[in-house]
PDB file of the backbone (N, CA, C, O) and the ligand in Angstrom, with CONECT records:
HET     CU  A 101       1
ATOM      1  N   UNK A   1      33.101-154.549-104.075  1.00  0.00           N
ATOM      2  CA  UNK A   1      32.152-155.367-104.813  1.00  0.00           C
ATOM      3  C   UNK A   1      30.734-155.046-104.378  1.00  0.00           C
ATOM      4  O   UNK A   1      30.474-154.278-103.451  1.00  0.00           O
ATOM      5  N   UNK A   2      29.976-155.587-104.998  1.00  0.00           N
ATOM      6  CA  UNK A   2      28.133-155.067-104.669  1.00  0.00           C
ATOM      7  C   UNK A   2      27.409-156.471-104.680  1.00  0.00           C
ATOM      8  O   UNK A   2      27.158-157.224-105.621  1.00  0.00           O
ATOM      9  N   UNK A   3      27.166-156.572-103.388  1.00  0.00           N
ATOM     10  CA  UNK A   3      26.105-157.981-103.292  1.00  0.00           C
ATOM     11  C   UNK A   3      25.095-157.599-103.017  1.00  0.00           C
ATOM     12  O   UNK A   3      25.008-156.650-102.238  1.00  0.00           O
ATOM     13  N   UNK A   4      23.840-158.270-103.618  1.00  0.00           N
ATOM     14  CA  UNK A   4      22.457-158.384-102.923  1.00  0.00           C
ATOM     15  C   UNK A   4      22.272-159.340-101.557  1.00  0.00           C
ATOM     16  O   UNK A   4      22.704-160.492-101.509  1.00  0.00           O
ATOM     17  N   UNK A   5      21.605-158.722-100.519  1.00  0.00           N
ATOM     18  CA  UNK A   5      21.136-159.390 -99.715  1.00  0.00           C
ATOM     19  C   UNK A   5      19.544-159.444 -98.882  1.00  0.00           C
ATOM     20  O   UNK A   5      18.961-158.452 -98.445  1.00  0.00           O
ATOM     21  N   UNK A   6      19.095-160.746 -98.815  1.00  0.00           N
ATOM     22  CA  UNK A   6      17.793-160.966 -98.932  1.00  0.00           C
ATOM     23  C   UNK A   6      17.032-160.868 -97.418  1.00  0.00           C
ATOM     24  O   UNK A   6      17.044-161.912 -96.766  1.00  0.00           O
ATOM     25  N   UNK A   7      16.431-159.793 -96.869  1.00  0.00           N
ATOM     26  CA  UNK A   7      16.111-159.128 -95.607  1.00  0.00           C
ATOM     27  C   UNK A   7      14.962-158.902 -95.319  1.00  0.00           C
ATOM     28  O   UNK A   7      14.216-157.963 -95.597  1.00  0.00           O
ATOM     29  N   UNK A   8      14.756-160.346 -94.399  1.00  0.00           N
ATOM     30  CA  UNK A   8      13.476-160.298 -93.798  1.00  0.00           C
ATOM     31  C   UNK A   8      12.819-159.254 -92.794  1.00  0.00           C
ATOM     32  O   UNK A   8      13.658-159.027 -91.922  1.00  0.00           O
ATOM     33  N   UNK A   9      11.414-158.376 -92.518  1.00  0.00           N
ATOM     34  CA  UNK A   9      11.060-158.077 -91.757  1.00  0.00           C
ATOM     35  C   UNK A   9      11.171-156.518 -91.825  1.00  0.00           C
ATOM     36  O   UNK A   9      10.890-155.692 -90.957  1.00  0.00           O
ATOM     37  N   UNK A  10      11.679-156.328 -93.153  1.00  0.00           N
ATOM     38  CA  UNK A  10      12.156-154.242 -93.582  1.00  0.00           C
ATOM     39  C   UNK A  10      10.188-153.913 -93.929  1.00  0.00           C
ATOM     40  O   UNK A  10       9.763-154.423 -94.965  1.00  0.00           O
ATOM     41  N   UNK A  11       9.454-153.330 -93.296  1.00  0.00           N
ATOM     42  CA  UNK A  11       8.542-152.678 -93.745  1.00  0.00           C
ATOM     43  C   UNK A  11       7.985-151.340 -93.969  1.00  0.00           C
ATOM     44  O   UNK A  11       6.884-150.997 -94.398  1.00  0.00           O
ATOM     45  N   UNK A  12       8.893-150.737 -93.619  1.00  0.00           N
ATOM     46  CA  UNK A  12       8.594-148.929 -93.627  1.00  0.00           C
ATOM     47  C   UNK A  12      10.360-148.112 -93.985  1.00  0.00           C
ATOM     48  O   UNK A  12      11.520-148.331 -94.335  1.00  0.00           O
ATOM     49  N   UNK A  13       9.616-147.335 -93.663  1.00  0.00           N
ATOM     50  CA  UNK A  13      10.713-146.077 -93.879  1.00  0.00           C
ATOM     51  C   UNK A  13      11.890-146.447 -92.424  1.00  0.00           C
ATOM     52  O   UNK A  13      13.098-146.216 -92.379  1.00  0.00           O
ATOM     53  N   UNK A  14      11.312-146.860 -91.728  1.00  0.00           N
ATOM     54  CA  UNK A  14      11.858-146.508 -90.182  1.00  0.00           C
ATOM     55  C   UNK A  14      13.194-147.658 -90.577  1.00  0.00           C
ATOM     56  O   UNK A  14      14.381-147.380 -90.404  1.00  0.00           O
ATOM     57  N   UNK A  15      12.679-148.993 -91.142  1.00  0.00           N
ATOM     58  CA  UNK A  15      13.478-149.939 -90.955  1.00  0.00           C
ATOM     59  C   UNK A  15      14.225-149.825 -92.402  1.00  0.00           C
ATOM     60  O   UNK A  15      14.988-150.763 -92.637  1.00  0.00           O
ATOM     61  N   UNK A  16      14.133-148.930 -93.292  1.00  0.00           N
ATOM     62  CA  UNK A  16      15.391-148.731 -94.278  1.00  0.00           C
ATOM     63  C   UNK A  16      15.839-147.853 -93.348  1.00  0.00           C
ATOM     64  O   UNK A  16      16.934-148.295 -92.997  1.00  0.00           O
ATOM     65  N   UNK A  17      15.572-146.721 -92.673  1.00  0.00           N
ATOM     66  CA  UNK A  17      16.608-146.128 -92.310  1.00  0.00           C
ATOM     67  C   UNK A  17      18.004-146.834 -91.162  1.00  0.00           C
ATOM     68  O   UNK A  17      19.181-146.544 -90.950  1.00  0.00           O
ATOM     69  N   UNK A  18      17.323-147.559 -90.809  1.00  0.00           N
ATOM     70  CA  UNK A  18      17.896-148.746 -89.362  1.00  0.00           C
ATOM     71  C   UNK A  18      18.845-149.383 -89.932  1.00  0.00           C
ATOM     72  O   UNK A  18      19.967-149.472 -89.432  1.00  0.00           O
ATOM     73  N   UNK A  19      18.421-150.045 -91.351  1.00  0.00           N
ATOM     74  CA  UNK A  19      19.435-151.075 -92.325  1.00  0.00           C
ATOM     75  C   UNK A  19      19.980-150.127 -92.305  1.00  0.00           C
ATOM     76  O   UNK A  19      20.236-149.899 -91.122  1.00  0.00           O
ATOM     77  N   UNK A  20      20.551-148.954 -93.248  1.00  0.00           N
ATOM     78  CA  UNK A  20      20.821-147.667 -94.491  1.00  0.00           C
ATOM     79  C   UNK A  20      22.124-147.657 -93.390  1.00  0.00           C
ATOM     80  O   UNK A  20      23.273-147.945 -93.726  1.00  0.00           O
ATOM     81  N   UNK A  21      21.679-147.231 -91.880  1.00  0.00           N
ATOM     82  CA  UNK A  21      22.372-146.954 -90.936  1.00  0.00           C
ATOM     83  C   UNK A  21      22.985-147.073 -90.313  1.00  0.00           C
ATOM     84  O   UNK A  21      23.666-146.196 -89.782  1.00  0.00           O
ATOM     85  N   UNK A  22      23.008-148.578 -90.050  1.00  0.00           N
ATOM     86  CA  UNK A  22      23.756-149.595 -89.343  1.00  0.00           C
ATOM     87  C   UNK A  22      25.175-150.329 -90.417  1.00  0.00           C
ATOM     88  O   UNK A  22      26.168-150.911 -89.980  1.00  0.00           O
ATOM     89  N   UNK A  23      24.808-150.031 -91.997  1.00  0.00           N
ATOM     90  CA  UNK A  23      25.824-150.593 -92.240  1.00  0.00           C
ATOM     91  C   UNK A  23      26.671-149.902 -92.835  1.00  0.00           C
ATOM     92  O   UNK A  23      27.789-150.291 -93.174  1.00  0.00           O
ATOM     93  N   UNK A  24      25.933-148.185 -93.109  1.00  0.00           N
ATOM     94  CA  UNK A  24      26.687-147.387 -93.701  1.00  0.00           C
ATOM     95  C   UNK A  24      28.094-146.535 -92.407  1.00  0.00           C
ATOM     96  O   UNK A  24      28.942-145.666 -92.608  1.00  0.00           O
ATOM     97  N   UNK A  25      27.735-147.305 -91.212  1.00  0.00           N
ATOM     98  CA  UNK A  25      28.546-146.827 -90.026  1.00  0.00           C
ATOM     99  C   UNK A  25      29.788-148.187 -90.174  1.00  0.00           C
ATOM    100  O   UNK A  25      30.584-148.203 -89.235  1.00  0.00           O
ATOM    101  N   UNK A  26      29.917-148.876 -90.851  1.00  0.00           N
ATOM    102  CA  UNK A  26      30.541-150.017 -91.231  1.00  0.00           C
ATOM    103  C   UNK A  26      31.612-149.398 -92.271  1.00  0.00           C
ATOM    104  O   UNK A  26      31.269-149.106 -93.416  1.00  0.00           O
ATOM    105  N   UNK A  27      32.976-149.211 -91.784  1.00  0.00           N
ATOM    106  CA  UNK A  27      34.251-148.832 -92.575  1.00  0.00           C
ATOM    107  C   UNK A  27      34.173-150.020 -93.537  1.00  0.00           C
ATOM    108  O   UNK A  27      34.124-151.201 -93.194  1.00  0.00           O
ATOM    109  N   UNK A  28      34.167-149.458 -95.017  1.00  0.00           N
ATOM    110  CA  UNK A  28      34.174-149.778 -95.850  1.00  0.00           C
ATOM    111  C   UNK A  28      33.430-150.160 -96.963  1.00  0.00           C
ATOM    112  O   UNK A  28      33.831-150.677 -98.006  1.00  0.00           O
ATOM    113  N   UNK A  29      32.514-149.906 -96.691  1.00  0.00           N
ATOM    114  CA  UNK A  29      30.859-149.698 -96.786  1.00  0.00           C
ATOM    115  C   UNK A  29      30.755-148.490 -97.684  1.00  0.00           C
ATOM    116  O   UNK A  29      31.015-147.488 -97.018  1.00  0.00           O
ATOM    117  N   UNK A  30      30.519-148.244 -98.740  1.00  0.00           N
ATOM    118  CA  UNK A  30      30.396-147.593 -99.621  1.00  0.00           C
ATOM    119  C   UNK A  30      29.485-146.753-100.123  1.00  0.00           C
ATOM    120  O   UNK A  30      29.448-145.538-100.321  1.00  0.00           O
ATOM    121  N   UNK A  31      28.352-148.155-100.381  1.00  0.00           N
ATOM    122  CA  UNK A  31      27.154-147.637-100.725  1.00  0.00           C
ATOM    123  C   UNK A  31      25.933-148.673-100.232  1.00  0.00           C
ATOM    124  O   UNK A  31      26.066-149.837 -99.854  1.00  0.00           O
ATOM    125  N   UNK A  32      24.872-147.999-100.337  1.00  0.00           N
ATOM    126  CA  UNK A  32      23.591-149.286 -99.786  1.00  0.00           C
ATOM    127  C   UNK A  32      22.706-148.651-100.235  1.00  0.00           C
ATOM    128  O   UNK A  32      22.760-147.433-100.410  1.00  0.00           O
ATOM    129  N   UNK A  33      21.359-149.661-100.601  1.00  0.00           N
ATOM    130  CA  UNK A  33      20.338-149.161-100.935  1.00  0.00           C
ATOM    131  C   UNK A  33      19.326-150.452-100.878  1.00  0.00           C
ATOM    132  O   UNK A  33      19.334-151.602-101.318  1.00  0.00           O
ATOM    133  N   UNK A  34      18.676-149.840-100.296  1.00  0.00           N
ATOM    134  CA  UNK A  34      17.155-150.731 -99.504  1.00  0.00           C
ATOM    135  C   UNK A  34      16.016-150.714-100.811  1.00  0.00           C
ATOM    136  O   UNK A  34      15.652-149.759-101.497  1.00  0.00           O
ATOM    137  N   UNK A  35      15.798-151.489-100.840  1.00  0.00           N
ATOM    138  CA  UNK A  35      14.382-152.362-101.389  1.00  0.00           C
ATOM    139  C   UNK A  35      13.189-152.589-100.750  1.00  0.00           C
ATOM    140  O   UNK A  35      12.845-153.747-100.987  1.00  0.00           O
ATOM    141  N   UNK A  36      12.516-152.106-100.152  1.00  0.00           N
ATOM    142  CA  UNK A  36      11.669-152.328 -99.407  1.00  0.00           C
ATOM    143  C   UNK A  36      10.569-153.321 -99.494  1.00  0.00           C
ATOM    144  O   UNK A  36      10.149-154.068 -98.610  1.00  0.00           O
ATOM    145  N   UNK A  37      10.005-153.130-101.294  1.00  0.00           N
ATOM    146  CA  UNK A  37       8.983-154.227-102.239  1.00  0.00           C
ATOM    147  C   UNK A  37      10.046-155.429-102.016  1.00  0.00           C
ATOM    148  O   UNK A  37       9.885-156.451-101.348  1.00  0.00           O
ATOM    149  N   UNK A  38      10.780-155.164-102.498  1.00  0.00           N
ATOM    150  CA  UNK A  38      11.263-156.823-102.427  1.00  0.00           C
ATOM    151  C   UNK A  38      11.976-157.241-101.790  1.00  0.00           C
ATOM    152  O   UNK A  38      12.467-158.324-102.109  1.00  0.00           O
ATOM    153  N   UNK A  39      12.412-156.538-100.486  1.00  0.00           N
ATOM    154  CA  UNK A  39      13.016-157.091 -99.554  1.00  0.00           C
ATOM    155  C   UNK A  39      14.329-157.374 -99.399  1.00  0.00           C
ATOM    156  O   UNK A  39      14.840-157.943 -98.435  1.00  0.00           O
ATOM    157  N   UNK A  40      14.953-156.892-100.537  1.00  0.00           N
ATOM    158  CA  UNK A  40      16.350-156.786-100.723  1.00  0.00           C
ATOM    159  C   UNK A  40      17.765-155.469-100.316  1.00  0.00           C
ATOM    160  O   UNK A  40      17.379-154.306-100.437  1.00  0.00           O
ATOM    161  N   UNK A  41      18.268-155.530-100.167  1.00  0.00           N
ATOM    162  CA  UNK A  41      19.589-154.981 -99.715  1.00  0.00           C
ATOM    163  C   UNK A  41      21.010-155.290-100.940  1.00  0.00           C
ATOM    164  O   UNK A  41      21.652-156.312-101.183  1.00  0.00           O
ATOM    165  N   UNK A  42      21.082-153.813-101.526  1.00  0.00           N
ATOM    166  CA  UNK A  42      22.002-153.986-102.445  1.00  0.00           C
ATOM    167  C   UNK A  42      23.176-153.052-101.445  1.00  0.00           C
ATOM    168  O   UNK A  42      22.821-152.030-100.858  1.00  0.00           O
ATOM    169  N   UNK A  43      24.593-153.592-101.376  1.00  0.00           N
ATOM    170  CA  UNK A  43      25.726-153.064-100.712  1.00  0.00           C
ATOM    171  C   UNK A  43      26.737-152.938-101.376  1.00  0.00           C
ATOM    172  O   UNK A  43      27.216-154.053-101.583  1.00  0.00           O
ATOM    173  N   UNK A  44      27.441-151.979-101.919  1.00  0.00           N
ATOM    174  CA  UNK A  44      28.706-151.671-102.424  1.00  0.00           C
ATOM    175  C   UNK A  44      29.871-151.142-101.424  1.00  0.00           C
ATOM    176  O   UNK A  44      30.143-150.022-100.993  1.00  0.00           O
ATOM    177  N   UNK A  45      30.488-152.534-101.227  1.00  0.00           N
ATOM    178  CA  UNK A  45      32.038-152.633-100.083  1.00  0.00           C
ATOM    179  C   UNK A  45      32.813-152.975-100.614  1.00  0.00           C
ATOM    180  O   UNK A  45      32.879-153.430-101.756  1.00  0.00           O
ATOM    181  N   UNK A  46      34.012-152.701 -99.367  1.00  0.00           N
ATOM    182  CA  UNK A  46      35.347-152.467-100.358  1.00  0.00           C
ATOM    183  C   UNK A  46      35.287-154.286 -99.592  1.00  0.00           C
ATOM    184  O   UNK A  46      34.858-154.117 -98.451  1.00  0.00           O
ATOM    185  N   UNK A  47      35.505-155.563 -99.781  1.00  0.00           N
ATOM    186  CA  UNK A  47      35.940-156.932 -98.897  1.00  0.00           C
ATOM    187  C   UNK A  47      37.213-156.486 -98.635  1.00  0.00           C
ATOM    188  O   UNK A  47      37.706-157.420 -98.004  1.00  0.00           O
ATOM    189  N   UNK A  48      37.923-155.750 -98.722  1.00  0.00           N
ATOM    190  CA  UNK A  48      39.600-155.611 -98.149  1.00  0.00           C
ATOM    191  C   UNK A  48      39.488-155.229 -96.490  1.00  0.00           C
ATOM    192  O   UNK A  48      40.366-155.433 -95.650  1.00  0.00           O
ATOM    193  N   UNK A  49      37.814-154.461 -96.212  1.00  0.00           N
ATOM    194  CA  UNK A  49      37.855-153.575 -95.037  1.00  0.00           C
ATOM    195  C   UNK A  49      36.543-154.229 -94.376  1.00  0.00           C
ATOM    196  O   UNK A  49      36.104-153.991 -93.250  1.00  0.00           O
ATOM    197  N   UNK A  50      36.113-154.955 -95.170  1.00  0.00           N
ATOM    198  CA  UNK A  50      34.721-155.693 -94.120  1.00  0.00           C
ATOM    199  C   UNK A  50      34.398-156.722 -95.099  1.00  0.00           C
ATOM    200  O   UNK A  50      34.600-156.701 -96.313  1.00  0.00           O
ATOM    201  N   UNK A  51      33.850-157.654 -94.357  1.00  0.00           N
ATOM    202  CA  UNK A  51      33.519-159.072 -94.613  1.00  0.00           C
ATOM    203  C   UNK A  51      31.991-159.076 -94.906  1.00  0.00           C
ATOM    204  O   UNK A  51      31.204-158.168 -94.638  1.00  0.00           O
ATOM    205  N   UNK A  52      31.669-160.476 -95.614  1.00  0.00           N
ATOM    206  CA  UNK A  52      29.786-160.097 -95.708  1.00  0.00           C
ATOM    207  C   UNK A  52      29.376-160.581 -94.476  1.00  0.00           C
ATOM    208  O   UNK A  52      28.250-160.182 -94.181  1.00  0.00           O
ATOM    209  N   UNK A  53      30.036-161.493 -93.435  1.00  0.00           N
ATOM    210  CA  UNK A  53      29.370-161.595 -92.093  1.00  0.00           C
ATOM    211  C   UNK A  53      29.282-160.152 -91.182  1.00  0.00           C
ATOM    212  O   UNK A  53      28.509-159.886 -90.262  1.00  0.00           O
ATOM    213  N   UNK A  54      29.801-159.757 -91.470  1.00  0.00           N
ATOM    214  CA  UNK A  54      29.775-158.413 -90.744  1.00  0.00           C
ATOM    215  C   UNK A  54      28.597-157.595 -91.474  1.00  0.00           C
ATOM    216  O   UNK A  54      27.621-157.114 -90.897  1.00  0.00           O
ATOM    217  N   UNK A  55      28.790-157.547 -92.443  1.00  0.00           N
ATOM    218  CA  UNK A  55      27.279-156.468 -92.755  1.00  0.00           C
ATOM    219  C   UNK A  55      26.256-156.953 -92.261  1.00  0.00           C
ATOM    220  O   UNK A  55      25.503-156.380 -91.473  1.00  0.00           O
ATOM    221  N   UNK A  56      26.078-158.765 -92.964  1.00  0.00           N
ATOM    222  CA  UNK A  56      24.758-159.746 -91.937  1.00  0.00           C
ATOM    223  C   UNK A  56      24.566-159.297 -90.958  1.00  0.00           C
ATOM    224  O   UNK A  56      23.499-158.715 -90.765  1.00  0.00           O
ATOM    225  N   UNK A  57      25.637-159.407 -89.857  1.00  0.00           N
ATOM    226  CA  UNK A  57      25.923-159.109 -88.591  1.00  0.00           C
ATOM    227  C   UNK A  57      24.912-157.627 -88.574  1.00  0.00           C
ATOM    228  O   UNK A  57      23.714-157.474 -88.334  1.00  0.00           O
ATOM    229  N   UNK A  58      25.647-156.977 -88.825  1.00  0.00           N
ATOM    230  CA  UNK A  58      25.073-155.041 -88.626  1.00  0.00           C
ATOM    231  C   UNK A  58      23.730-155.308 -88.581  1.00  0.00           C
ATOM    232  O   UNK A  58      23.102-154.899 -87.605  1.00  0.00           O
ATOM    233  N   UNK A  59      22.928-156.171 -89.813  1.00  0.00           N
ATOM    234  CA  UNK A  59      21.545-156.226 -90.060  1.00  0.00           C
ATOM    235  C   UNK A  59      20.878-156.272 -89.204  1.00  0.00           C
ATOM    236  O   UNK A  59      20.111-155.501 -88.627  1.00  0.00           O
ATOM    237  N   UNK A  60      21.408-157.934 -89.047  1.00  0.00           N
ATOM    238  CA  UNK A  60      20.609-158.525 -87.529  1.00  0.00           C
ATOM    239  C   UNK A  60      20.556-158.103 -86.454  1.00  0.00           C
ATOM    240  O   UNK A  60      19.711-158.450 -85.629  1.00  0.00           O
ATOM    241  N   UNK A  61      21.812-156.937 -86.181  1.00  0.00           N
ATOM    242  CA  UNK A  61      21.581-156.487 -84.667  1.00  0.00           C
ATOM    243  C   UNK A  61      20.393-155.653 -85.078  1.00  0.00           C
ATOM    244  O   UNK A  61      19.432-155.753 -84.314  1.00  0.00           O
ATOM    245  N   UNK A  62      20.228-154.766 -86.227  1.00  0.00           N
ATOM    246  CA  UNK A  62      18.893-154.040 -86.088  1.00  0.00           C
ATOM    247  C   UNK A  62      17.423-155.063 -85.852  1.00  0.00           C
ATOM    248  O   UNK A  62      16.307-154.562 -85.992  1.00  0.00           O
ATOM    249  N   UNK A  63      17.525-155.868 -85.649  1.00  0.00           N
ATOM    250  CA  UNK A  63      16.698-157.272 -85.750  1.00  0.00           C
ATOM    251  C   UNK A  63      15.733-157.193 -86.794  1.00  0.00           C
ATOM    252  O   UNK A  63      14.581-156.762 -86.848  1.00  0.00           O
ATOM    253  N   UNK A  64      16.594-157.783 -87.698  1.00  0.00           N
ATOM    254  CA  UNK A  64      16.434-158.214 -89.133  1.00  0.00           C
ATOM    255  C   UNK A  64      16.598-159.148 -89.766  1.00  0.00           C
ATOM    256  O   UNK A  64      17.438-158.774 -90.585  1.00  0.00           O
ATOM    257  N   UNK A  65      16.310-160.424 -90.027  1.00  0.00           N
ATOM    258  CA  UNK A  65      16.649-161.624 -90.517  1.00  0.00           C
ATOM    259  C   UNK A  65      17.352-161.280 -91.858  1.00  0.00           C
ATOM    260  O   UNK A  65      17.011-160.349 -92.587  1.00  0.00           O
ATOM    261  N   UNK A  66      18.420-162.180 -92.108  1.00  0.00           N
ATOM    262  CA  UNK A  66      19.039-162.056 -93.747  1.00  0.00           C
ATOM    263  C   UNK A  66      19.268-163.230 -94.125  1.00  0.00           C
ATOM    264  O   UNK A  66      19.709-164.008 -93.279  1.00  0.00           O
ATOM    265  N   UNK A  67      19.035-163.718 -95.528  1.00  0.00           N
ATOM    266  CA  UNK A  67      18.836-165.317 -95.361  1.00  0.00           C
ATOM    267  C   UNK A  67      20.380-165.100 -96.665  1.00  0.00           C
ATOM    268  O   UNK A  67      20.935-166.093 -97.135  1.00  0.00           O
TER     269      UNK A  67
HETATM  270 CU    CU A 101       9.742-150.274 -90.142  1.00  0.00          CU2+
END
């Protein structure tokens, strides 16, 4: 499935690559793509192989708020 998620604190290149990175190392994790203008996080996962707390999770360890 593909959820948007809303990610505080992404302002450059450095911190899409940090998101891009952290969740595309996440089995099951498909696809991602950073928003930078608007602050959003679109993710295409399989939920059979990861949960949406876990991607949250991935975010925030890059220290990233996700509301
Ligand atoms: Cu940055």
């Amino acid at each position: 499935m593909t959820t948007t998620l809303q990610v505080q604190g992404m302002t450059c290149n450095h911190c899409k690559m940090a998101v891009t990175n952290a969740l595309q190392e996440l089995e099951g994790v498909n696809r991602v793509e950073v928003h930078l203008e608007k602050g959003t996080v679109d993710v295409d996962y399989d939920e059979t192989k990861v949960s949406l707390d876990k991607l949250k999770e991935a975010i925030e360890e890059q220290g990233y708020d996700v509301k």
